[in-house]
C-alpha positions in Angstrom: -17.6 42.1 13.0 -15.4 42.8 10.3 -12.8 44.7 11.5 -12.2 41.6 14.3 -11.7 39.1 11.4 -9.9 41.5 9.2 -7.3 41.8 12.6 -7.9 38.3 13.1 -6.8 36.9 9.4 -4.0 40.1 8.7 -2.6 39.0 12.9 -2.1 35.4 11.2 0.0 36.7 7.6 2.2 38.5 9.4 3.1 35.6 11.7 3.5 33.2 9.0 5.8 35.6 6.8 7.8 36.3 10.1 7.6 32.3 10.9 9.3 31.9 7.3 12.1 34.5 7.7 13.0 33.5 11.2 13.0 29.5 9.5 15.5 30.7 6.7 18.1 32.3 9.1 17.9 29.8 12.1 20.2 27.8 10.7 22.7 30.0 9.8 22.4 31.6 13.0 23.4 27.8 14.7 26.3 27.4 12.0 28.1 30.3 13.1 27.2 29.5 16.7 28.8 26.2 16.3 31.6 27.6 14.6 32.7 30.2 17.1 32.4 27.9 19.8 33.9 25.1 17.8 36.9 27.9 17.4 37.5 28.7 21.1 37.7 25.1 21.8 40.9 24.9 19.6 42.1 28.2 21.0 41.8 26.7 24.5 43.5 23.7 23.5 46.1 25.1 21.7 46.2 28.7 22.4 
């Protein structure tokens, strides 16, 4: 029984902490994603 909850409860920790890093570089992720797009569009329109 207690190795199931010990895989159970260590499953959960590692999903948070991975939850929290993937949160913290999201957004930075979308800013450059917005950037680069919001860059071609210029190059299209004044390239």
């Amino acid at each position: 029984m207690l190795p199931a909850v010990a895989t159970f409860a260590w499953y959960f920790i590692v999903r948070a902490i991975a939850h929290r890093v993937i949160m913290r570089f999201e957004p930075v992720d979308a800013d450059l994603r917005n950037e680069r797009i919001r860059e071609q569009r210029l190059a299209e329109i004044y390239g």
